[in-house]
C-alpha positions as CSV (number, residue, x, y, z in Angstrom):
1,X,-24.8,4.6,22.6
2,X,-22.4,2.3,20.5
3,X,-23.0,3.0,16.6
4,X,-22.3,-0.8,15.2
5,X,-19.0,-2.5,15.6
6,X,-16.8,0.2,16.0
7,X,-12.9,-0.3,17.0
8,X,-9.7,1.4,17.5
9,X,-6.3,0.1,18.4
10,X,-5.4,0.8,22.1
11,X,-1.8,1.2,21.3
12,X,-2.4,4.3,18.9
13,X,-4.7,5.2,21.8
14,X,-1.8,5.7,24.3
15,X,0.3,7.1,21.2
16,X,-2.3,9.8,21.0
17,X,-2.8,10.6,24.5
18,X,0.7,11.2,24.7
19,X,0.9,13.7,22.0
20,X,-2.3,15.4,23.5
21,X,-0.5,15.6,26.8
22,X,2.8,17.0,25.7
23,X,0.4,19.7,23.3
24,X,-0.6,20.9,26.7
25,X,2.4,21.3,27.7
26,X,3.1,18.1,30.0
27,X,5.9,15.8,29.8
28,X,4.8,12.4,29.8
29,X,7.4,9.5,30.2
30,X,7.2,6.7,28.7
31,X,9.4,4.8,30.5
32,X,6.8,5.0,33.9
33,X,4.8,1.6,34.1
34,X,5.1,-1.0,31.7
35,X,3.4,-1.5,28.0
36,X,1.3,-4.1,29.3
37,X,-0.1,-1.8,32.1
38,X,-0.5,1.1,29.1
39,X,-2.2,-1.4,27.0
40,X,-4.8,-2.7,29.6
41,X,-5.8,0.6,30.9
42,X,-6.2,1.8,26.7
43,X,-8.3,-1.2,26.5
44,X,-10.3,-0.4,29.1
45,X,-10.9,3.0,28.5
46,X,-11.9,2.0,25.1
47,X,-14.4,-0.4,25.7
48,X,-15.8,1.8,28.4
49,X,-16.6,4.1,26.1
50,X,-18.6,1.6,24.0
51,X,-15.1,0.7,21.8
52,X,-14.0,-2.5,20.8
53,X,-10.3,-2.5,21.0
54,X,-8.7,-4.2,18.3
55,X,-5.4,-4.0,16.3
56,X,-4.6,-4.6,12.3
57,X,-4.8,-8.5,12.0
58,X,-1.4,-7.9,10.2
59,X,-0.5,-6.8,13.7
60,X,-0.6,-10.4,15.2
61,X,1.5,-12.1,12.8
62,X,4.7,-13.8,14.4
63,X,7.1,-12.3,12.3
64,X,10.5,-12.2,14.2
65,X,10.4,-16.3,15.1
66,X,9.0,-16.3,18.5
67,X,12.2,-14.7,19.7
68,X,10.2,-11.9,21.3
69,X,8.4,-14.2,23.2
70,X,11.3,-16.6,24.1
71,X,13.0,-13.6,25.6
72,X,10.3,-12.6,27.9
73,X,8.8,-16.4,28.9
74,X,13.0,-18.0,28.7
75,X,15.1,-15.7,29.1
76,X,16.8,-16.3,25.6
């Protein structure tokens, strides 16, 4: 049962999966799938488990000019 409005960011979700995993002696690699792939399934786990995922608001601020998402959407 949910308690109230309770969140948790999915990215330090897969941050501390990953530390669990290598504390059990796995290896996992970061460079298998994408971050948007890591970031849905977080997400999804989260909210599954009566989570809201969310992220600082501080978190969403364009702070580098829209260059990050020039590169991915125009190449530049």
């Amino acid at each position: 049962m949910s308690q109230g409005n309770q969140t948790y960011d999915p990215r330090r979700l897969v941050e501390d999966v990953i530390e669990l995993l290598t504390e059990r002696g796995l290896q996992p690699d970061r460079d298998s799938g994408t971050a948007v792939d890591r970031m849905t399934a977080a997400s999804k786990l989260l909210r599954n488990l009566g989570v809201m995922p969310a992220a600082a608001p501080e978190d969403w601020l364009d702070l580098d000019g829209q260059r990050g998402y020039n590169r991915v959407v125009h190449g530049d």
